[in-house]
C-alpha positions as CSV (number, residue, x, y, z in Angstrom):
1,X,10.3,-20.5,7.3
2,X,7.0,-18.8,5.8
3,X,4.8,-21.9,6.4
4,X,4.2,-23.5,9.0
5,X,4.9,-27.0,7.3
6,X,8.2,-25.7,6.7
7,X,9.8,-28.1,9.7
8,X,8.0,-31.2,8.1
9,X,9.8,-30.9,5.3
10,X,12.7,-33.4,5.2
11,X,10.9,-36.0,6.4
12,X,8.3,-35.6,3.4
13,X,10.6,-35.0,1.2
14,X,12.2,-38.0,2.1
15,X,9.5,-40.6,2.0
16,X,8.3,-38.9,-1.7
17,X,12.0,-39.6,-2.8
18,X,12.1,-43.1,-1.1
19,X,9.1,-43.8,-2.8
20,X,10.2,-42.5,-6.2
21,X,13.4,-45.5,-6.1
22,X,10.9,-48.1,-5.0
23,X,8.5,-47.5,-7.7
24,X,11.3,-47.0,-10.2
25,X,12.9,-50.7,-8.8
26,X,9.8,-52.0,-9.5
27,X,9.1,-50.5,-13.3
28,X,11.8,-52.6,-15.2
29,X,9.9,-55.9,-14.0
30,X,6.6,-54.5,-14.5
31,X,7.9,-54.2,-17.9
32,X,8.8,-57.7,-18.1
33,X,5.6,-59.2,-17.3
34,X,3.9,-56.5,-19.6
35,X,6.1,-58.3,-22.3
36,X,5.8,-61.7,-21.7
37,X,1.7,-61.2,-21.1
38,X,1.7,-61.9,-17.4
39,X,-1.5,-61.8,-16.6
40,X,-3.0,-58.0,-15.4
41,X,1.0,-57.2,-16.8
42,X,-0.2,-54.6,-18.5
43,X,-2.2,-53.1,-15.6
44,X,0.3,-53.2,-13.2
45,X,2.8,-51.8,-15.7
46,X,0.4,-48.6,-16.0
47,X,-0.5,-48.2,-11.9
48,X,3.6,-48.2,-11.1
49,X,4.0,-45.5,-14.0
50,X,1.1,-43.9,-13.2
51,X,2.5,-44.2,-8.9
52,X,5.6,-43.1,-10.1
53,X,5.0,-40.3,-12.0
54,X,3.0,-38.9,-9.0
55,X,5.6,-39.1,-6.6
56,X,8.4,-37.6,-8.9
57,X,5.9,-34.6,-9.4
58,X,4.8,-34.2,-5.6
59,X,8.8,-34.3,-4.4
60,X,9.7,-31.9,-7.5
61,X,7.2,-29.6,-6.3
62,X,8.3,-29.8,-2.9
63,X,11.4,-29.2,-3.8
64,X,10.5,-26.3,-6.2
65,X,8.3,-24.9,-3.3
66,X,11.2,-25.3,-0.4
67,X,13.5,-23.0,-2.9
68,X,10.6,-20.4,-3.2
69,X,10.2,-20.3,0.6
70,X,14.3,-19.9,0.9
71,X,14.7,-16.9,-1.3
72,X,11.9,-15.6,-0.2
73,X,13.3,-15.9,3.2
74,X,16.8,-14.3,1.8
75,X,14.9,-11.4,0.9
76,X,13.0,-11.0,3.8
77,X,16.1,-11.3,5.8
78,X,18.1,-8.9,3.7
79,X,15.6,-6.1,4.2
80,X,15.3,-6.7,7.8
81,X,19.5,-5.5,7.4
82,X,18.6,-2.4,5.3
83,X,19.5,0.9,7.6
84,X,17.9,3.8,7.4
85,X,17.8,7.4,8.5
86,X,15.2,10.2,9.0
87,X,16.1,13.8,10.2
88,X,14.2,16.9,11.7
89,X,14.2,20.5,10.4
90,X,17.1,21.2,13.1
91,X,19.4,18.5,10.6
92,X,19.6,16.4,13.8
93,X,19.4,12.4,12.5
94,X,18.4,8.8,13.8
95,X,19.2,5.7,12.1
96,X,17.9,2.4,12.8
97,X,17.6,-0.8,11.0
98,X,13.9,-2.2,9.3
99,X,14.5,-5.4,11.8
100,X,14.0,-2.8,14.7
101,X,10.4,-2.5,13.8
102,X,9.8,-6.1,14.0
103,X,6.3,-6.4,16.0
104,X,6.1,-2.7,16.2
105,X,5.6,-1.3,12.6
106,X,4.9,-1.9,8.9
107,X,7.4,-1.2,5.9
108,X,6.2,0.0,2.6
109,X,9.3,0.7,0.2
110,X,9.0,2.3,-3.1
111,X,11.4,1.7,-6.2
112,X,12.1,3.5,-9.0
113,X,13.8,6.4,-10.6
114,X,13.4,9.5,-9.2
115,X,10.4,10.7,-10.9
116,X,8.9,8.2,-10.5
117,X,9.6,7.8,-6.5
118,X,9.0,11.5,-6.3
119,X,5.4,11.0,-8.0
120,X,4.7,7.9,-5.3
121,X,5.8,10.2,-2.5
122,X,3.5,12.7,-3.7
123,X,0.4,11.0,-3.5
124,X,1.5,9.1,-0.4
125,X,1.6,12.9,1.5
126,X,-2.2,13.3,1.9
127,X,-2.0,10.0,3.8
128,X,1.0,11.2,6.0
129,X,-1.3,11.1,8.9
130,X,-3.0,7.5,7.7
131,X,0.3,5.9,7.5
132,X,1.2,7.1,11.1
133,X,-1.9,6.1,12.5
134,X,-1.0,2.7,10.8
135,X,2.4,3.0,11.6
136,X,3.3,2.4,7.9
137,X,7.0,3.7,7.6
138,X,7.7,4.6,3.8
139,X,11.1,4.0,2.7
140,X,12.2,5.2,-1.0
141,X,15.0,3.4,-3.1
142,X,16.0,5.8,-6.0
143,X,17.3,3.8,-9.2
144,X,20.3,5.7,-10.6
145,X,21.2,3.4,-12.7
146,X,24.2,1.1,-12.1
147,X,27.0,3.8,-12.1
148,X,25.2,5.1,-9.2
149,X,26.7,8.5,-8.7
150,X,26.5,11.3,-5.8
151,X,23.6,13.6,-5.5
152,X,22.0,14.2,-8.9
153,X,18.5,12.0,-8.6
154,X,18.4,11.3,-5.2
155,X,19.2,14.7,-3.7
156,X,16.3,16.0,-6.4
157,X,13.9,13.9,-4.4
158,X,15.1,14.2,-1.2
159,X,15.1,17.6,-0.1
160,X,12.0,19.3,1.2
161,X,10.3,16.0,1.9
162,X,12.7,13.7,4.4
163,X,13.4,17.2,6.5
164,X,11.2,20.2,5.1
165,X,8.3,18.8,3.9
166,X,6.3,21.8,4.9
167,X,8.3,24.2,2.5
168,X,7.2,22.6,0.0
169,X,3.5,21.3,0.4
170,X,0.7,23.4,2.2
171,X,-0.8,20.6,4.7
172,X,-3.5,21.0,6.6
173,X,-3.5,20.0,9.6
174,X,-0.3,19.4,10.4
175,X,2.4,20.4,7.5
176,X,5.4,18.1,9.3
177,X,6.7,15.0,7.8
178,X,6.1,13.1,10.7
179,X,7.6,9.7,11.2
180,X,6.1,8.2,8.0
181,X,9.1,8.7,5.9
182,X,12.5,7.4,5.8
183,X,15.3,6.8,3.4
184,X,17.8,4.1,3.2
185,X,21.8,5.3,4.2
186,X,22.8,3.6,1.3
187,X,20.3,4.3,-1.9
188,X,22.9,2.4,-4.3
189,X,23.2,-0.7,-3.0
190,X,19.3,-1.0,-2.4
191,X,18.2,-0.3,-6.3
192,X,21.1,-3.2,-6.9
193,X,19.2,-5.1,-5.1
194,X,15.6,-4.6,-6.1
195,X,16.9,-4.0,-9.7
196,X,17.7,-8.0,-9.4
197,X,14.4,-8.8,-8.0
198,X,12.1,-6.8,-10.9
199,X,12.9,-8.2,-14.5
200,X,14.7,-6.5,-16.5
201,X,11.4,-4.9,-18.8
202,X,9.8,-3.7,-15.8
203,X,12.7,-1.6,-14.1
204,X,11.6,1.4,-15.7
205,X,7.9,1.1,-13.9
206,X,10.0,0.4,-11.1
207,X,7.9,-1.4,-8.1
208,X,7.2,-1.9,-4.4
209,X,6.6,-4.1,-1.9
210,X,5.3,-3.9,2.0
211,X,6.3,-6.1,5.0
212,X,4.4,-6.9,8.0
213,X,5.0,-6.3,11.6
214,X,6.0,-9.8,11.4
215,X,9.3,-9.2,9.2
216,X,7.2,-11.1,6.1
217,X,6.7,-9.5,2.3
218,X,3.3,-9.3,2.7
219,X,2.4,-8.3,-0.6
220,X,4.3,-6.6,-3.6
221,X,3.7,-4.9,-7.0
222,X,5.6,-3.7,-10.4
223,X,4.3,0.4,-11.0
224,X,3.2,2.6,-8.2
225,X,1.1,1.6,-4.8
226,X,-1.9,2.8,-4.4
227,X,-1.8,4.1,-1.2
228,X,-5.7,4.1,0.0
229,X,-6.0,0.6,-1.3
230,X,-2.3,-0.2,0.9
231,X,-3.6,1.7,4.4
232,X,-7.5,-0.6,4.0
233,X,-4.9,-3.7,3.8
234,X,-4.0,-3.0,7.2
235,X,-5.3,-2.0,10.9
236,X,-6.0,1.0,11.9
237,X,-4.7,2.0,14.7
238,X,-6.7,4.5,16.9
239,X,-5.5,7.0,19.0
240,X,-5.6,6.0,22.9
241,X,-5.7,2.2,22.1
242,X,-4.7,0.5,25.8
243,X,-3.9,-2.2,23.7
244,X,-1.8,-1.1,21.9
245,X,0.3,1.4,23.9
246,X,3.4,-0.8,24.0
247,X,3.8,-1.0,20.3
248,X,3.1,3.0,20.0
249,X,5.4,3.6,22.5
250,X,8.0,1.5,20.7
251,X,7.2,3.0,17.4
252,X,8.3,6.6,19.2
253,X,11.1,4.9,20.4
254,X,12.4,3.9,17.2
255,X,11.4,6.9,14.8
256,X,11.9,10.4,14.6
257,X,8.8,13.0,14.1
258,X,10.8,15.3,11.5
259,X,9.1,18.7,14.2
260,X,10.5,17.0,17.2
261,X,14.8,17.6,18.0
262,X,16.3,14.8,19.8
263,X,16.3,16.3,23.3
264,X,12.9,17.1,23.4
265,X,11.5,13.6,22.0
266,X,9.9,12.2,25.2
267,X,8.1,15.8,25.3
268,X,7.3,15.3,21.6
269,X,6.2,11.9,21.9
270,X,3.7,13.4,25.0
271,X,2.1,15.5,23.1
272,X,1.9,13.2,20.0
273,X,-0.2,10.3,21.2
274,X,-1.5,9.1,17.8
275,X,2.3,8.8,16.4
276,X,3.4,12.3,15.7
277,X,2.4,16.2,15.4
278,X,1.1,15.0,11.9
279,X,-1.2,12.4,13.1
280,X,-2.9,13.9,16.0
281,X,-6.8,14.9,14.8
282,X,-7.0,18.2,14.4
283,X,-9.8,20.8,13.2
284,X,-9.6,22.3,9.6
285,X,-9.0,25.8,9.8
286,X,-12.1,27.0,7.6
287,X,-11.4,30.8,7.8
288,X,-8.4,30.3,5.5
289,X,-9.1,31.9,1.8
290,X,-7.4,28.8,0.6
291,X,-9.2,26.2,1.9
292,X,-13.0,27.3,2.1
293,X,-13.4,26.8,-1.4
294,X,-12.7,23.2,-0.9
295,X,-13.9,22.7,2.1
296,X,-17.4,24.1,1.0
297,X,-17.4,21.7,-2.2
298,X,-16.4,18.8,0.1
299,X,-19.3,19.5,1.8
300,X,-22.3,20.3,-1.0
301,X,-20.9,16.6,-2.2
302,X,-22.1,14.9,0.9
303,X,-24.7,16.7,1.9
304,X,-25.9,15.9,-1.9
305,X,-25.1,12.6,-1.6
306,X,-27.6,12.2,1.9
307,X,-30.3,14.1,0.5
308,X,-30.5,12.8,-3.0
309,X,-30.1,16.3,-4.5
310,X,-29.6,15.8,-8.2
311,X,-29.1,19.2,-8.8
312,X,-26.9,20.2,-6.1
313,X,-24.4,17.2,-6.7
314,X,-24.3,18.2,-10.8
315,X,-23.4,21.4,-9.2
316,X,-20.1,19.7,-7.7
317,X,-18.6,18.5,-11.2
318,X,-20.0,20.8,-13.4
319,X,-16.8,22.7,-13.7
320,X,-14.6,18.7,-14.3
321,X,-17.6,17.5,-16.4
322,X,-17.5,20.3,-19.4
323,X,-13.3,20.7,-19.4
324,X,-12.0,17.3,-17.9
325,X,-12.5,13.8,-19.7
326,X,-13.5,11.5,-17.3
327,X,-10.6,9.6,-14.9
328,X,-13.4,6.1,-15.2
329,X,-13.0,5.7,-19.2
330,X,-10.0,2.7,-18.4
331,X,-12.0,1.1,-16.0
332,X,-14.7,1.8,-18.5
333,X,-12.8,0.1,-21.6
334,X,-12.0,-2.7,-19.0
335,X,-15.5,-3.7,-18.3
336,X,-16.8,-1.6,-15.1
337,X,-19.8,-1.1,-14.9
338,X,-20.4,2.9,-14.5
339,X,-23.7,4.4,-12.8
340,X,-24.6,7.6,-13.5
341,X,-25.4,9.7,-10.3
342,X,-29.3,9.6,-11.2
343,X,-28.6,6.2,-10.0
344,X,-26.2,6.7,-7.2
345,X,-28.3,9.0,-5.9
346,X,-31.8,6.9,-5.5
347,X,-33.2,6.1,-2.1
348,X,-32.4,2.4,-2.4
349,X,-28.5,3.3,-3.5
350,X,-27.3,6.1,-1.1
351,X,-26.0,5.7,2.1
352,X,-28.2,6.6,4.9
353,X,-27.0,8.5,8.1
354,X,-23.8,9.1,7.2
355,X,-21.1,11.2,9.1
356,X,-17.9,12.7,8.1
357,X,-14.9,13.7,10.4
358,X,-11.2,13.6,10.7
359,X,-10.7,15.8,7.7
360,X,-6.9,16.4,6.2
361,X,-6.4,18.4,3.2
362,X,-3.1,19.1,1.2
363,X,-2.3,21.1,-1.5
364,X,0.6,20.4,-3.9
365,X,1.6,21.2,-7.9
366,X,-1.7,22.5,-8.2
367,X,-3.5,20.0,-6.6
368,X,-5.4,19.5,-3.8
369,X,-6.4,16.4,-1.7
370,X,-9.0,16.0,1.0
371,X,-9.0,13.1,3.4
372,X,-11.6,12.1,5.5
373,X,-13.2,9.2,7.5
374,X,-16.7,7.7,6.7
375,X,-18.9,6.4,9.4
376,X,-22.2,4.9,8.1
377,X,-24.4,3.9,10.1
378,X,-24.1,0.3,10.9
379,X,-20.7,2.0,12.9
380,X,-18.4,0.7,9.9
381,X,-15.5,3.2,8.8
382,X,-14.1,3.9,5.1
383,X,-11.6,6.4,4.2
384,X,-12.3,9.0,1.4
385,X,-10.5,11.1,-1.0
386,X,-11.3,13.9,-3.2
387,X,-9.3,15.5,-5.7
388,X,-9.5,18.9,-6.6
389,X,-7.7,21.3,-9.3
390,X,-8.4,24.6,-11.0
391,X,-10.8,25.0,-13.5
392,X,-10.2,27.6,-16.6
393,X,-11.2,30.7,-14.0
394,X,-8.7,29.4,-11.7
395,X,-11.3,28.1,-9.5
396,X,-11.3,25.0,-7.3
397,X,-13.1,22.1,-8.9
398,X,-13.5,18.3,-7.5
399,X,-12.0,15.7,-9.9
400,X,-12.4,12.4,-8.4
401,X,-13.7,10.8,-5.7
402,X,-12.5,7.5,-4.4
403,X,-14.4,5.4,-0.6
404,X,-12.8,2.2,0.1
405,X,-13.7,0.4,3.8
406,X,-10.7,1.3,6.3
407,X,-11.0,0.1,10.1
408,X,-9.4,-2.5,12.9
409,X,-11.0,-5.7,11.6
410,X,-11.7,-4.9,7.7
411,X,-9.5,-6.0,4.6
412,X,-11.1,-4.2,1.2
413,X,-12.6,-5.9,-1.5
414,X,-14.6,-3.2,-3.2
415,X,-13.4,0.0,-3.8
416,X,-16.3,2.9,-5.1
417,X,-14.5,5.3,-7.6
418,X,-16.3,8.4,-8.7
419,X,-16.2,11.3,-11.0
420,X,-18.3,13.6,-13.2
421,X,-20.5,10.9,-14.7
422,X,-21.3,8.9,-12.4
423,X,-19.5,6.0,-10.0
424,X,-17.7,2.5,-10.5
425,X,-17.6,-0.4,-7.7
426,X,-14.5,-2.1,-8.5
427,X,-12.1,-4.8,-6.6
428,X,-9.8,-3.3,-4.6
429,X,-7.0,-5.8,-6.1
430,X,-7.2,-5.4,-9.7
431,X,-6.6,-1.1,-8.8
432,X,-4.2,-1.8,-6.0
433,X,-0.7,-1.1,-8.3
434,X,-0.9,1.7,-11.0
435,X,1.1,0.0,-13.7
């Protein structure tokens, strides 16, 4: 069961219920020496309803909880049967079932129509090497509505990204797909299924849900993930842990890095010791015309940020700040509280002695995102991301700017979320679906 006082539940259940027919043996008296004016009648009438009223209330909820924990089970159970496949750019496949990664991996599966799994797939790419380094396998369910159908929707998500991914995003380092990504073998009878878990009004925001190593839901969501907030939920796994060599090795074992084909796989899985061509720390190539301009704004923000340079950080988002409106006004109209960067960037507010590494930057539909690791100086980690898109002169300008903590030991509470005017500290639950 999902709790550990799961196996003490008959007996409890039991005695509640036994207690239940005592008391309610015992009312109809109580009622006649209420009547007759027995002396403390009344009194004793009130403490065997009040007694019995109790106990029919703590067995109902017992028994109300004990369903909960069974179809919650059921659906754990079902998903450890759901198969899926991942292929290489050669078209060569593997298929294994979610219950295979049981004490290896985790499971985060998106639902929803195909744009809308298309759009969570597209913001789950600059992560691609996160999610490895978590061993986070993403598995899509597109909803095609109950007549189902071949191709159409599914076959307009799936190409390019479960075996090409590189045709059709510019990735830096590392364009492959990686082992991140998978998709069920049967796409139909999985939106059946999550289209009876989501009510019916919330099918068209579609949902998703994540599952441990340990084959539990371990948290879910109707809308879209929001996939910084899902990696800080769990460990990160660093490359050349001893510790945890077994799991990696079973992680290879199971899954398929879409650059490796199946006869070179142990070679693949040599040369991939952080999970995967895709996941392996790698420099930024700065001489590419593409990237510089990024790169250069990427760092003007943080060397801004250290030194408390107004000017040079106004610099950074003057392009979004005169031709954007500002990504913070909903957190805004929710109550946030938004400082400006005059007060983000005062001696007693910045972060001190702060260094940046493990960069990844992708570039898709006009958009560009840069990943990167924080390491302040206490030794604490927290994963960044910066947006970027073309301003009116079709030059690169950051957009947003999001820090959330991300390391072995550390679950987020607060994520930091920053554009043009300024910054807003928020909890990392109330942003962790986009609804």
């Amino acid at each position: 069961m999902c709790d550990s006082r799961a196996a003490f539940f008959w007996p409890r259940f039991a005695l509640e219920c036994a207690l239940v027919v005592a008391l309610a043996a015992a009312l109809p008296s109580s009622i006649g020496d209420a009547v007759r004016g027995v002396e403390d009648g009344t009194r004793t009438l009130g403490t065997n309803a009040a007694a019995l009223a109790a106990c029919a209330l703590a067995a109902n909820a017992e028994r109300n909880k004990r369903t909960k924990d069974l179809k919650r089970l059921a659906k754990e159970l079902a998903l450890q049967r759901m198969v899926v496949i991942q292929r290489n750019r050669l078209f060569e496949e593997t298929t294994f079932t979610l219950g295979e990664l049981r004490n290896v991996a985790r499971v985060a599966v998106v639902y929803g129509d195909a744009e809308k799994v298309e759009r969570d797939l597209m913001r789950a790419t600059p992560y691609r090497r996160r999610l490895e380094q978590s061993r986070i396998l993403v598995v899509p369910v597109v909803e095609r509505g109950e007549s189902g159908g071949e191709g159409g929707a599914v076959a307009d998500v799936g190409p390019g990204r479960w075996e090409l991914l590189k045709d059709v995003v510019e990735a830096y380092p590392g364009a492959g797909a990686g082992r991140w990504l998978a998709w069920p073998t049967k796409n139909d009878d999985w939106s059946e299924y999550f289209r009876g878990l989501i009510k019916s009004e919330d099918v068209a925001r579609g949902g998703y849900l994540t599952i441990s190593t340990t084959g539990l839901i371990r948290g879910s969501g109707v809308g879209s993930p929001d996939w910084s907030v899902l990696l800080s939920t769990f460990p990160r796994n660093r490359p050349g842990n001893k510790d945890d060599e077994e799991a990696e090795k079973a992680w290879k074992r199971a899954t398929l890095d879409s650059s490796e084909s199946l006869e070179t796989r142990g070679t693949g899985a040599e040369i991939a010791r952080a999970g995967g061509r895709g996941a392996v720390s790698q420099t930024i190539p700065r001489d590419d015309p593409s990237l510089s301009p990024i790169v250069e704004l990427h760092e003007k923000f943080y060397r801004s940020l250290g030194t408390g340079d107004d000017t040079g950080m106004a610099e950074v988002w003057s392009s979004a700040k005169s031709s954007r409106p500002s990504c913070l006004s909903p957190l805004v109209e929710k109550g946030a509280r938004l400082d400006g960067w005059d007060v983000v960037l005062r001696p007693d507010r910045r972060p001190q002695g702060m260094r940046i590494d493990d960069l990844d930057i992708t570039i898709e539909k006009g958009v560009a995102t840069l990943t990167g690791l924080e390491t302040v100086a206490n030794g604490a980690t927290l994963l960044c991301t910066q947006t970027f898109e073309r301003d009116d002169n079709a030059e690169w300008m950051m957009t947003s700017h999001t820090t959330i903590p991300y390391g072995a030991d550390t679950v987020a509470k607060i994520v930091l979320r920053c554009d043009a005017n300024g910054c807003i500290a928020v909890p990392a639950r109330a942003v962790a679906s986009d609804k």
